[in-house]
Each structure stands twice: as C-alpha cells, then as structure tokens.
VEXDREN-2710 file (C-alpha; in Angstrom, 1 decimal):
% VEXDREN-2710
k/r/px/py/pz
1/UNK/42.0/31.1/41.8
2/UNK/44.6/31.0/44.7
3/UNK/47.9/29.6/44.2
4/UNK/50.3/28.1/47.0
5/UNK/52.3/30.5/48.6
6/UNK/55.9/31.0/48.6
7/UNK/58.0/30.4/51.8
8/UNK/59.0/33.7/54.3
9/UNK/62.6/33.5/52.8
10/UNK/64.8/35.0/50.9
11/UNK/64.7/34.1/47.2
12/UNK/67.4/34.4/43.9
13/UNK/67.2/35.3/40.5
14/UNK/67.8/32.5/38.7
15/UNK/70.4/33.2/35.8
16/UNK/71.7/30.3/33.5
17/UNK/75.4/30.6/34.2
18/UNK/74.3/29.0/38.0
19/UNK/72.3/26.5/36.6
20/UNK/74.8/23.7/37.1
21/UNK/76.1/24.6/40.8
22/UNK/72.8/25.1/42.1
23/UNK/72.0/21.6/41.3
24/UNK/75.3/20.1/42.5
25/UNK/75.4/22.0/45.4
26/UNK/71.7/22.2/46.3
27/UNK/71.9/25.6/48.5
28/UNK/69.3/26.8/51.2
29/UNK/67.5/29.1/49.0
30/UNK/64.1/30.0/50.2
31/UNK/63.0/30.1/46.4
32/UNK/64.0/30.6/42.7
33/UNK/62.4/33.7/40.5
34/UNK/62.7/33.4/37.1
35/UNK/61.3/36.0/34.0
36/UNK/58.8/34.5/32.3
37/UNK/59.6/35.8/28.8
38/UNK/62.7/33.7/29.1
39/UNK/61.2/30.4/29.1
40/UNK/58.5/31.1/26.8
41/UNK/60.0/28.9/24.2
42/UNK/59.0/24.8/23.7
43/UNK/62.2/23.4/24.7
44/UNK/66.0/23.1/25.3
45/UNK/68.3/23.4/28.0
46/UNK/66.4/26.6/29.4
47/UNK/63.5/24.6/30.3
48/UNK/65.8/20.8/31.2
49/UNK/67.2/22.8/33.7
50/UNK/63.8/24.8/35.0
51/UNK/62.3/21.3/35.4
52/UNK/64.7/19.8/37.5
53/UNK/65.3/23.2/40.0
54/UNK/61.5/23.2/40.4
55/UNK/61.9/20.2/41.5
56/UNK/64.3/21.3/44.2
57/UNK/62.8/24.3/44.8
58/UNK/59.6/26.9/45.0
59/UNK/59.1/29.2/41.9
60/UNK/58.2/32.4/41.2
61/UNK/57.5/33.7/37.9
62/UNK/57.9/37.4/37.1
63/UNK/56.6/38.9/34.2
64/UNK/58.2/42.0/32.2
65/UNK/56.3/42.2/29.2
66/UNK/52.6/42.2/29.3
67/UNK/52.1/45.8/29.6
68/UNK/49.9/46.1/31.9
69/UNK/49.1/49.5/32.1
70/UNK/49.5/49.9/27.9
71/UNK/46.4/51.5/26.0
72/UNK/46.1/48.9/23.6
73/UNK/44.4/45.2/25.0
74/UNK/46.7/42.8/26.6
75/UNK/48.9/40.4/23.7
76/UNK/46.2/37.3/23.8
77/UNK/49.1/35.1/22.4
78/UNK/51.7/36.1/25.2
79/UNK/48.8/35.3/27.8
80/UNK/48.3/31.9/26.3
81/UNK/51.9/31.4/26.1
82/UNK/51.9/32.5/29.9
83/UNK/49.0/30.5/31.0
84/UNK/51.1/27.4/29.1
85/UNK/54.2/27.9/31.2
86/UNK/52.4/28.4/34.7
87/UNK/50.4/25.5/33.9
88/UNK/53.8/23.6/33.0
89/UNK/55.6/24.6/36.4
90/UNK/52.8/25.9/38.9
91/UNK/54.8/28.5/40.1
92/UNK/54.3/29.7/43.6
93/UNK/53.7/33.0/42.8
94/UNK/53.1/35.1/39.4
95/UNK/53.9/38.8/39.7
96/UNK/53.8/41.8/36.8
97/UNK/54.4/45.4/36.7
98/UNK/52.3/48.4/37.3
99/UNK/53.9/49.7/33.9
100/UNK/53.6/49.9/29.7
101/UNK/56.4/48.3/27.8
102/UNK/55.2/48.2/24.1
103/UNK/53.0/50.4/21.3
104/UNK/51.2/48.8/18.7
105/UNK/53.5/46.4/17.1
106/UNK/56.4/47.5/18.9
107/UNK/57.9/46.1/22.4
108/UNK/60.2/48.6/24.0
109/UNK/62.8/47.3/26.2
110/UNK/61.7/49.3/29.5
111/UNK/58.9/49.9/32.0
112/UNK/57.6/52.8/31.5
113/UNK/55.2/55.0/34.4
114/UNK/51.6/55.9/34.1
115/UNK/49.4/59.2/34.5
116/UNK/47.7/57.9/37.9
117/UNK/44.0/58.9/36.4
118/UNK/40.5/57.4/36.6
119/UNK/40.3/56.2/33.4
120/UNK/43.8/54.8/33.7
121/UNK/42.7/52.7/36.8
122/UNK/39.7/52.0/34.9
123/UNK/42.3/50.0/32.1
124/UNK/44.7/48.3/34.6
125/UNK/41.9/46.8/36.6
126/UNK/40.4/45.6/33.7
127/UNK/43.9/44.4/32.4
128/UNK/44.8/42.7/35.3
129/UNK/41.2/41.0/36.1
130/UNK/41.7/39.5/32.5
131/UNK/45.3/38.7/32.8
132/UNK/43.9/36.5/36.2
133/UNK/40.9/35.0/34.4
134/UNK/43.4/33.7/31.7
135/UNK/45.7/32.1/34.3
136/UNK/43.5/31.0/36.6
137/UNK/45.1/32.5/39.5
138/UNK/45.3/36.0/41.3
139/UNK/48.6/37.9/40.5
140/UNK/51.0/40.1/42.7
141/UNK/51.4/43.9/41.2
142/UNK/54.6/45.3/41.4
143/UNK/54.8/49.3/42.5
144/UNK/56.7/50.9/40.6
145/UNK/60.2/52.6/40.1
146/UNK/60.1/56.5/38.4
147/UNK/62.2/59.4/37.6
148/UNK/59.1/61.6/36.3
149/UNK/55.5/62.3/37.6
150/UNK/53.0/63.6/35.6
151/UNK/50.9/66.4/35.9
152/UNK/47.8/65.1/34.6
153/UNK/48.0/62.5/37.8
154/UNK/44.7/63.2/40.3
155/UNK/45.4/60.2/42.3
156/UNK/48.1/58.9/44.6
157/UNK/50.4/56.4/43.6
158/UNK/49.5/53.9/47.0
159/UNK/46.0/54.8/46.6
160/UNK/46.0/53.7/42.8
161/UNK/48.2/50.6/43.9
162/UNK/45.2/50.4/47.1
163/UNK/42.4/50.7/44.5
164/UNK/43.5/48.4/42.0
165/UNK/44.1/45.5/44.7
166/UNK/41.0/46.0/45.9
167/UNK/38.3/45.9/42.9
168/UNK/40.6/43.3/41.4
169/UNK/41.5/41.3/44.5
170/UNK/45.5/41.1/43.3
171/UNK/47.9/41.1/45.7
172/UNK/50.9/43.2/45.5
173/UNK/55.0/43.0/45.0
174/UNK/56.2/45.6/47.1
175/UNK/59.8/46.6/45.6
176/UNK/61.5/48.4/48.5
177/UNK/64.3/49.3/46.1
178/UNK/61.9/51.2/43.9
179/UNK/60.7/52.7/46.7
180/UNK/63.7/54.5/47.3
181/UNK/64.8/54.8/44.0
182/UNK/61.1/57.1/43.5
183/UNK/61.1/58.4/46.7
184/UNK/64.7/60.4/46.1
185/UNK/64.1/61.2/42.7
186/UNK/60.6/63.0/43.8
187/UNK/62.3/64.3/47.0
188/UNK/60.0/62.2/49.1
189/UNK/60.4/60.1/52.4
190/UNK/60.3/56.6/51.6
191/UNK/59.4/55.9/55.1
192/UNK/56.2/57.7/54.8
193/UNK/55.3/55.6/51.8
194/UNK/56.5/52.3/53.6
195/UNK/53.9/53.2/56.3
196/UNK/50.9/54.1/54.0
197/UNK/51.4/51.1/51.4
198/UNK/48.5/48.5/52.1
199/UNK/50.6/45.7/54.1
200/UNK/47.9/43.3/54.2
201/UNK/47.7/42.9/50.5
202/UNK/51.7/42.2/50.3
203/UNK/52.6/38.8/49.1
204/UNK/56.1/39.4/47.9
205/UNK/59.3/42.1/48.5
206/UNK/62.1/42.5/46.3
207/UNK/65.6/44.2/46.7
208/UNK/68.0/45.0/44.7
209/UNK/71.1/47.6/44.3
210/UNK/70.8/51.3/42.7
211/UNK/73.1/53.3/40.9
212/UNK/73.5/56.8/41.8
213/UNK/74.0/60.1/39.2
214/UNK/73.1/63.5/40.0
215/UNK/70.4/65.5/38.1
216/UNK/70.9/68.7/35.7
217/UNK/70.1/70.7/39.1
218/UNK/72.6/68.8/41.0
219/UNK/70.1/66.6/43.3
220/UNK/70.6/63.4/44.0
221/UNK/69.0/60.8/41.3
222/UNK/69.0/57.1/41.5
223/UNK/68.6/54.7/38.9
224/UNK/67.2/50.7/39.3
225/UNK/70.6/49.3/37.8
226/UNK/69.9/45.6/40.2
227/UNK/74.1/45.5/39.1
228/UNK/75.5/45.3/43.1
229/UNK/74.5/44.3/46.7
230/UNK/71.3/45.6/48.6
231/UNK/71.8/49.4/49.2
232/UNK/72.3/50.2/52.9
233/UNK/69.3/52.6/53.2
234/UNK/66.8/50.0/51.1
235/UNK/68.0/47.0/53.5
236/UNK/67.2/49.3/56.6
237/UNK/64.3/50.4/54.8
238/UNK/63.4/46.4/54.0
239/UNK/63.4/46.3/58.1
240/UNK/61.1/48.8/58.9
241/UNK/58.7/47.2/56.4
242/UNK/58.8/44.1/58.1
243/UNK/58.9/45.4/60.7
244/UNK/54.6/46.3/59.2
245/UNK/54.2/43.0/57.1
246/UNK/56.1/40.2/59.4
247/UNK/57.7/37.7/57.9
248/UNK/57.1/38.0/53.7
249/UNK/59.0/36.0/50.8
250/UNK/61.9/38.5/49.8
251/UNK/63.7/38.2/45.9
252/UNK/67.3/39.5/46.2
253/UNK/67.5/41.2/42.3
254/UNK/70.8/41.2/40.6
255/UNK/70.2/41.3/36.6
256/UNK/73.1/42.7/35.3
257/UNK/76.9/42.0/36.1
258/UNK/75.8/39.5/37.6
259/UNK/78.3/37.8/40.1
260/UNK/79.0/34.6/41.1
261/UNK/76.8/32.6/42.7
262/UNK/78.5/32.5/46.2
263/UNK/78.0/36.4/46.4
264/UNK/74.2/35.7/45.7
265/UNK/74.1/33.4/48.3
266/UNK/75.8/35.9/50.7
267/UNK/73.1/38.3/49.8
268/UNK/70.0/35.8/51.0
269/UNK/71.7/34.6/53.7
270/UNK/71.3/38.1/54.9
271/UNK/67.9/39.2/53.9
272/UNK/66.7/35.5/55.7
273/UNK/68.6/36.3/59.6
274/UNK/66.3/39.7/58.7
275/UNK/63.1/37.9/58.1
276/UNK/64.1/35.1/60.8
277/UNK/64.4/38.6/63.4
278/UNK/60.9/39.3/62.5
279/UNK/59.7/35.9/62.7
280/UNK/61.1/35.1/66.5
281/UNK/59.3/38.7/67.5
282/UNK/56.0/37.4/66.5
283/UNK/55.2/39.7/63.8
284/UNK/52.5/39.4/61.7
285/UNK/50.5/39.9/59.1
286/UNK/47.1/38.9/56.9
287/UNK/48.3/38.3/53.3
288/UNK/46.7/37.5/50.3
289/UNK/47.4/34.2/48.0
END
C-alpha cells in the first residue's frame, strides 16, 4: 500500500489566486499541498490547473474532513470520492487529522480534540485502517493543535499518536506549529514533546504562523490562525526536530490572508537552507512511506 514519497524540501499551499504565476514562472518548490475537499468536484478550472501543476510538481493531498476520530463510521461516499481523486493525481503523500469535524448529518467547520481513552484508540485505529484499505495506500496522521484537555484522558497524547502508528502502520504529520500552539496553552515544553514524538514514523512537518491572545487568567494563549510567516520559536523549534528526523518534506501553511506568492516563496526558501543544514550534517532518519 506504499506510495512514493515526497522530496526533503520545503513545500506550499497551493491557493487558486497563484495558479497562473506558478505555471509561468515555474519556481523551485519542493512540492504542492492541496485540501482534498477542494477538488472533490468533476471538473473546471480547479482541477485544469491541478493537472497541469502535477505535472510540474510532487503532490500532497491533505484531508480536513473525514473525521477521523468522530463516533459515527467514516462518510463511505467522501472515501470513494477521495479514493477517485488520489487515483486521478497519485499524490505523493495523503495526510488527515487526529480530530472530529462533523455529527450525524452535520459538518462543522473545525477540528475538534479527543478524550485520549482506550476505546477512543480502539475507533481511530479502526477508522484509519479503513480509511487506508479504501485508498490503497498508508496515510500520514497529523498531531493535533488544542486549547482544552480532557479529564476523562488515561493516555498520553504521543503515546496515543505512538499506538495508533503502530497497530495501524500510518505514518505521521508532525505539525511543529501545533506543537507549540498546545504546548503554551497546557503550559508544557514543546521541546520535551519534540523529543518523545516517535521520529521514525515521521513522513511529513508542517509550519505555519500563530496568533497570540491572552486567557481569562492572563496566560499566554495561542491560536492556529496559519495568517503570517513561521513564528520565531516554531522555526527554532522546526530545527531541533530535524535536528531528530534529518532531512523530512516540510509544508509552509498560510490559509488565510494569504499573501502574494513571492512572500510564500521567501518562506520555503527558508525552511529548504534549514533542511539543506541538516542534510550536509548527515542526519538521518528511518521513515515510513
């Protein structure tokens, strides 16, 4: 069920308004992610331009809305209409979230955490060996980003993340942004996490920007915005954990007020000098497809 993996660089977002320049100007992008639920329809010029930037470039196709870690069973008609699109571009890499995003008929427009319980492990496992049986491919799950824990959790989020790549054989998406983002919110040391997360199963990192609030008690409280440039602390976290997983393919995320493209390109051309660092040290690492 392996798939081909994507290149040790730093990839983009793709977002419609670049469509044009990137294929006049052809830029040295590592790779192009794109949200699946946005080229789940037939046709149009969506998928004309898709077609010819796959062309040009490696793929990787991120999911938002399967719910993953919902109650309910997995949408079989959004699988189908996922296993038609990755059979249409073969992306490099598929990736989801280790999240719920909808109830009964109803899709909410978030990703929401999880109680990290044994019969909660029991369902994403089973939801993710089902989503990889339907595509034919093994998947990367993405840790998450949270501003609440639950009490009811007996288990620790890497551990869940650990177990869940393990009796599934997934791979995982490790968001350093989210990292932070959870690790001030919960008052923990997101170097600590960095250092327990199970490198070897790594097969993707994403960055992005946060915003920044405070809390009702005054603490510091970070939200996922992906509106600005890499953070400071998450790009000097991003080194340390390559400085654990070598040389990985790394998404820049910039979803909202989204810039022009020049400013992107800024962004991967630093993220790639980073991985480039690593990759003249010799670092290394064991990764799964």
């Amino acid at each position: 069920m392996d798939a081909p993996h994507l290149p040790p660089r730093a990839g983009l977002g793709l977002k419609p308004q670049h469509y044009a320049e990137i294929l006049e100007s052809r830029p040295d992008i590592g790779f192009f992610e794109v949200h699946a639920e946005n080229y789940m329809g037939d046709g149009g010029p969506p998928h004309r331009y898709l077609a010819a930037i796959v062309d040009r470039y490696p793929l990787s196709l991120h999911g938002v809305g399967l719910s993953i870690g919902g109650e309910a069973p997995l949408n079989r008609d959004h699988l189908r209409r996922l296993r038609s699109l990755v059979d249409r571009y073969k992306p490099q890499s598929f990736s989801e979230h280790l999240a719920w995003s909808s109830h009964e008929e109803t899709s909410l427009n978030d990703l929401l955490p999880l109680p990290y319980t044994n019969a909660t492990l029991d369902r994403v496992v089973a939801h993710v060996e089902e989503v990889q049986q339907a595509l034919g491919r093994t998947m990367l799950l993405e840790n998450p980003s949270t501003y609440v824990l639950f009490a009811e959790s007996t288990i620790d989020e890497i551990d869940f993340l650990a177990a869940i790549a393990e009796r599934t054989g997934c791979g995982l998406l490790l968001d350093v942004n989210n990292v932070m983002v959870s690790s001030v919110n919960h008052r923990l040391d997101p170097f600590t996490y960095v250092e327990r997360f199970p490198v070897h199963a790594v097969g993707e990192i994403h960055l992005a920007g946060y915003d920044e609030t405070t809390d009702a008690a005054g603490e510091r409280l970070l939200i996922d915005a992906h509106a600005s440039r890499v953070s400071q602390d998450v790009f000097a976290l991003f080194r340390h954990t390559l400085g654990r997983t070598g040389p990985v393919p790394t998404l820049v995320e910039w979803d909202n007020n989204v810039p022009a493209f020049s400013v992107l390109a800024d962004e991967a051309r630093i993220v790639d000098l980073a991985i480039t660092e690593v990759s003249a040290r010799g670092d290394r690492q064991e990764r799964v497809a």
